[in-house]
C-alpha positions as CSV (number, residue, x, y, z in Angstrom):
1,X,0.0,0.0,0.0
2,X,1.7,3.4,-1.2
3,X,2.2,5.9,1.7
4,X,0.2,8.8,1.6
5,X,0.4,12.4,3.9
6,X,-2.2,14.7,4.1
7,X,-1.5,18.4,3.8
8,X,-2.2,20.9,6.5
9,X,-2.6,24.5,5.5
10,X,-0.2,26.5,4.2
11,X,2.4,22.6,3.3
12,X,4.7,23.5,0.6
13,X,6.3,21.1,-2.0
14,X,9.6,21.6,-0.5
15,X,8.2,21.2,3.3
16,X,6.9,18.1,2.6
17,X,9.6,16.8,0.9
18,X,11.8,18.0,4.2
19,X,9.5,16.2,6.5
20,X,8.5,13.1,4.5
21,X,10.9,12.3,2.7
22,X,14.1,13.0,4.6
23,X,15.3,16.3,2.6
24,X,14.3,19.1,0.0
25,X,16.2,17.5,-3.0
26,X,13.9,15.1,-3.4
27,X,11.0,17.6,-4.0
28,X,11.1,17.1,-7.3
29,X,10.3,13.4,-7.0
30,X,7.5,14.1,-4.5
31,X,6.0,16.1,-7.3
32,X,6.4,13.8,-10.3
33,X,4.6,11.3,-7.9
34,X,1.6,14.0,-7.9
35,X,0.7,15.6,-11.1
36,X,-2.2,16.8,-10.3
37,X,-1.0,19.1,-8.3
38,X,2.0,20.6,-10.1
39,X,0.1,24.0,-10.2
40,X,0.1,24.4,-6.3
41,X,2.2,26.4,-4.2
42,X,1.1,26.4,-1.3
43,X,-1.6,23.6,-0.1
44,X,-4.8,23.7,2.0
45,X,-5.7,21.7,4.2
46,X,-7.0,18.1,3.2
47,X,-5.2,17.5,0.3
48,X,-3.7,13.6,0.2
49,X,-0.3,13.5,-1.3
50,X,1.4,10.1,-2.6
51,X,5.0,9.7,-1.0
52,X,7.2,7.8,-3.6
53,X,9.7,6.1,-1.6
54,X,12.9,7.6,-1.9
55,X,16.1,4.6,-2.7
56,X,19.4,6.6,-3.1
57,X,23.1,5.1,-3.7
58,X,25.5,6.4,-1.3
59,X,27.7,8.4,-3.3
60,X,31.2,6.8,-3.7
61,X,33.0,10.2,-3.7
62,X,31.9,9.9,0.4
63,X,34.6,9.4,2.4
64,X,34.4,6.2,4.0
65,X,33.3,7.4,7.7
66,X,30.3,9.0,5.7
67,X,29.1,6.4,3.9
């Protein structure tokens, strides 16, 4: 079952992403996973978003202790 959040007034793309999904670069992919909602800014209240889950490589240009 896909994970879902439900906006509160005044969410933003980039919120969401932060608080969902662990950072703000992954905004865009919270929005490709919502099309139908690509022309708002700023959300109501209400509003059910689909959270894609996120799977990123560790970068190998980490330093070891990072990784």
């Amino acid at each position: 079952m896909p994970k879902t959040y439900t906006t509160v007034s005044g969410d933003e793309w980039d919120m969401i992403a932060r608080d969902q999904l662990g950072s703000e670069r992954y905004t865009a992919l919270l929005m490709h996973a919502n099309p139908d909602h690509l022309n708002t800014v700023i959300f109501s209240a209400g509003v059910t978003l689909l959270i894609p889950e996120v799977t990123s490589p560790i970068p190998s240009s980490l330093p070891p202790w990072r990784r």
